[in-house]
C-alpha positions in Angstrom: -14.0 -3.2 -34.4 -14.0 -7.0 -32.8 -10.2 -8.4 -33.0 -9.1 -12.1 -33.5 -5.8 -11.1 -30.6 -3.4 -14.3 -30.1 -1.5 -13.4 -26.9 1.6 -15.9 -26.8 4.6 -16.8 -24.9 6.8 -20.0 -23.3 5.7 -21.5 -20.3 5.7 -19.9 -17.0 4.8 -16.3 -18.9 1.7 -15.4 -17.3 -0.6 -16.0 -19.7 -3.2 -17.9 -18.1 -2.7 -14.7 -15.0 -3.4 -12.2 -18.0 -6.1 -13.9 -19.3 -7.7 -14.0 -15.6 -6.8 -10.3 -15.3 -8.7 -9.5 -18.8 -11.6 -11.3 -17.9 -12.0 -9.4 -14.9 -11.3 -5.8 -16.5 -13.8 -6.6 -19.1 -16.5 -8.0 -16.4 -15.9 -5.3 -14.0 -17.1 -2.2 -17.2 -20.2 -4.4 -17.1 -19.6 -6.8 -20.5 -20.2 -10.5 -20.1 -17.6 -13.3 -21.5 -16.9 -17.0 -22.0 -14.3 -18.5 -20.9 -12.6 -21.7 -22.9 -10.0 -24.0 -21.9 -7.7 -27.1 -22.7 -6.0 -29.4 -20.8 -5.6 -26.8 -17.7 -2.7 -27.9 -15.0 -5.7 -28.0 -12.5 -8.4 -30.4 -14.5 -11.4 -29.9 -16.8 -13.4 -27.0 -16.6 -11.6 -24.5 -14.8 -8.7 -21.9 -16.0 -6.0 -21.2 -13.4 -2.8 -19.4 -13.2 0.3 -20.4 -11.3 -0.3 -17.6 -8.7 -3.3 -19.6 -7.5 -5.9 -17.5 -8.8 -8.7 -19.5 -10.9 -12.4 -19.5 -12.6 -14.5 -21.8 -14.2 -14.4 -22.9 -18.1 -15.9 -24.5 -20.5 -13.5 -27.3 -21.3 -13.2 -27.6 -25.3 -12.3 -31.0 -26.4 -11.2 -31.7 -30.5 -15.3 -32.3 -31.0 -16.4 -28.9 -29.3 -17.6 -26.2 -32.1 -17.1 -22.6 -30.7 -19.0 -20.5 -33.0 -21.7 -23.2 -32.5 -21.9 -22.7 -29.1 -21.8 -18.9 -28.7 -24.9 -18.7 -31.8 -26.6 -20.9 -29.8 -26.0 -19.0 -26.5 -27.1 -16.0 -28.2 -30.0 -17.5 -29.8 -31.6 -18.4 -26.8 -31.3 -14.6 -25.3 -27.5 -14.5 -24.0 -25.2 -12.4 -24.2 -21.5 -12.3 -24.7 -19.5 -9.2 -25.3 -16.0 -11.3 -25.3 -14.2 -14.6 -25.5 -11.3 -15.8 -23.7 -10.0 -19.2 -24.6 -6.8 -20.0 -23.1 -4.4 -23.0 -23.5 -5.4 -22.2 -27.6 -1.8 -24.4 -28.4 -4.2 -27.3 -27.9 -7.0 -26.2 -30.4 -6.9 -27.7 -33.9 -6.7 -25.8 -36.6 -10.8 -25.8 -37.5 -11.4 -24.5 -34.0 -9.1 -21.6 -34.8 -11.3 -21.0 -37.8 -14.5 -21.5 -35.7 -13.0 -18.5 -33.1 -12.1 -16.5 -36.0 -16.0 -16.9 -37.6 -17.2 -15.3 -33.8 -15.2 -12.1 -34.6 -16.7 -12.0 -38.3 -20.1 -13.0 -38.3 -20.8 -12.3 -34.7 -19.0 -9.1 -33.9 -17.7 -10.6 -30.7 -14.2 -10.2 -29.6 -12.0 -13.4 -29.0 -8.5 -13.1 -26.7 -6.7 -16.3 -26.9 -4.2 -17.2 -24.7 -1.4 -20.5 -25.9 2.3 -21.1 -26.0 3.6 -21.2 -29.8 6.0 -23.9 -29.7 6.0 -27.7 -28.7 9.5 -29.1 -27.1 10.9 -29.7 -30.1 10.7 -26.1 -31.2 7.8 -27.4 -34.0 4.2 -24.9 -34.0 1.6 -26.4 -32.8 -1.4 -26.7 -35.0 -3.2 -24.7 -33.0 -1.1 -21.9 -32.5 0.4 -21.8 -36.1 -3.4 -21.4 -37.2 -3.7 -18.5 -35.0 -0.6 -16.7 -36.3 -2.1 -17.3 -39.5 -6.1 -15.9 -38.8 -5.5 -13.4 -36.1 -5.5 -9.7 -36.7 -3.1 -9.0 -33.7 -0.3 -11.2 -32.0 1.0 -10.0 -28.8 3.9 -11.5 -27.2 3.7 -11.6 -23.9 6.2 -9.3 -21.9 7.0 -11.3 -18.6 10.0 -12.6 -18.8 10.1 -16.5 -17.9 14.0 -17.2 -17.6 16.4 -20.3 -18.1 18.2 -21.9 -15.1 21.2 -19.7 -16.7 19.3 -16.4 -16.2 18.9 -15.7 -19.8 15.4 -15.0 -21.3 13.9 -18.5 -21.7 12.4 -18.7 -25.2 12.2 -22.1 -25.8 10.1 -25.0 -24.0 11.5 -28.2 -23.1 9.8 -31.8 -21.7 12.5 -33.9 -19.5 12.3 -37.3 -18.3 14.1 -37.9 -15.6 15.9 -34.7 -15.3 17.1 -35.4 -19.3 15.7 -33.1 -22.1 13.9 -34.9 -24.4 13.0 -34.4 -28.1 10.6 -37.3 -29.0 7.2 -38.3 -28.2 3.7 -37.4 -28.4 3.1 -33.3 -29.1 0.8 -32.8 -25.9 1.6 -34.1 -22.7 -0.2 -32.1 -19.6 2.1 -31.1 -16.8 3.7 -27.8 -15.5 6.8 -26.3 -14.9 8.5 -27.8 -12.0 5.6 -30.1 -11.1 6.4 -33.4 -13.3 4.0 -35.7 -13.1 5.0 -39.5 -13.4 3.1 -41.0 -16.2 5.8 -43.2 -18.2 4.6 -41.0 -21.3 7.7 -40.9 -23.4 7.6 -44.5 -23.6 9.8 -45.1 -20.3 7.6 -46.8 -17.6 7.5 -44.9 -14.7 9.7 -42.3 -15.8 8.7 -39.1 -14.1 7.4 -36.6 -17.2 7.9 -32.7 -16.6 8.9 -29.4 -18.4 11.1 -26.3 -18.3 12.0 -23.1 -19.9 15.2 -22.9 -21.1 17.2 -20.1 -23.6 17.8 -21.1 -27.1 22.0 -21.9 -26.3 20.4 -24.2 -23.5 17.9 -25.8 -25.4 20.4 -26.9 -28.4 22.8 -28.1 -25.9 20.1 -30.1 -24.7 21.2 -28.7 -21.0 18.2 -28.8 -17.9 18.7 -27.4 -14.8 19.3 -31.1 -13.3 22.2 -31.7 -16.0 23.7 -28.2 -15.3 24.1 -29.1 -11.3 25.2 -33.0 -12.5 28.1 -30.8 -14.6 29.2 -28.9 -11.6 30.0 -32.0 -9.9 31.2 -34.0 -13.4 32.2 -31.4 -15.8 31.9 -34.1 -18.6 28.3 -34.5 -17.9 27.2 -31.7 -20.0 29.6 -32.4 -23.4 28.3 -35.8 -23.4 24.5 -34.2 -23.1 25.3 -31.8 -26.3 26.7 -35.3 -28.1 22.8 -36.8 -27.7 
């Protein structure tokens, strides 16, 4: 029987390298796939993995009707066998609905491929959607880990080195490749993210305040005071 499957995990899990990896098992037995995307670290219409490894996409903006687009694709004498749509965090809610329709009416199998949490430890949309509709949810077994060495479980954006906990829900970058954009309302400020454990992510404690504490021990307490 086709499955709805929601593969999730925290930045830095491997789920865009998985999703890759499935698109090629699948292709290689002979069935044909689409591949969807979102706001991929390297542009429109393409999905990558940290490892360097990529393929094209079709990039799905808010507008972009799934189950539209694979009817018609079929309509005209295609064929799909599967659907991968990674960075799914960034899907609304009706989109999940649409990939969900593919799997009912269609028979096609849908793997999608999203972190579950935003930086302030809140669902996205997207993904809560998906917990909701899909028939399995796999969480992903690579291990990202905190700056600690803990298992990281928890996703955090920092300006400037500082954890932050306000500011718009989606704001593309990647782990350890801030980009500097001003975006949390600080001009200039240089915007990135990191995966930190739950203890770390309370304390509101980054790898750059953790090193400032070695050298000022009080540099952490007053991070945990906000």
């Amino acid at each position: 029987m086709p499955e709805l499957v929601f593969f999730s995990g925290t930045m830095d899990c491997g789920k865009s390298t998985l999703a890759l990896q499935m698109d090629h098992n699948h292709s290689a037995r002979g069935r044909r796939g689409m591949i969807f995307t979102r706001h991929d670290r390297a542009g429109q219409g393409v999905l990558s993995s940290r490892l360097g490894l990529s393929t094209p996409a079709i990039e799905a903006d808010d507008a972009f009707d799934f189950h539209a687009h694979v009817v018609a694709h079929l309509a005209a004498g295609g064929r799909t066998d599967y659907v991968i749509a990674d960075e799914a965090q960034f899907f609304t809610p009706e989109q999940v609905d649409q990939l969900a329709g593919i799997v009912d009416d269609l028979g096609v199998d849908v793997f999608a491929f999203g972190i579950t949490t935003d930086f302030r430890s809140k669902l996205f949309p997207g993904s809560q959607r998906l917990v909701e509709l899909a028939d399995r949810v796999e969480v992903l077994q690579v291990e990202a880990l905190c700056w600690c060495g803990a298992r990281a479980t928890h996703n955090a954006r920092t300006v400037g080195g500082r954890m932050v906990v306000e500011g718009a829900q989606v704001v593309v970058g990647d782990v350890g490749r801030p980009e500097a954009d001003g975006a949390d309302g600080t001009a200039g400020a240089v915007v990135g993210y990191e995966v930190l454990c739950r203890r770390h992510h309370r304390l509101r404690a980054t790898a750059a305040t953790a090193r400032a504490a070695a050298v000022h021990p009080q540099a952490l307490t007053a991070d945990a005071r906000g």
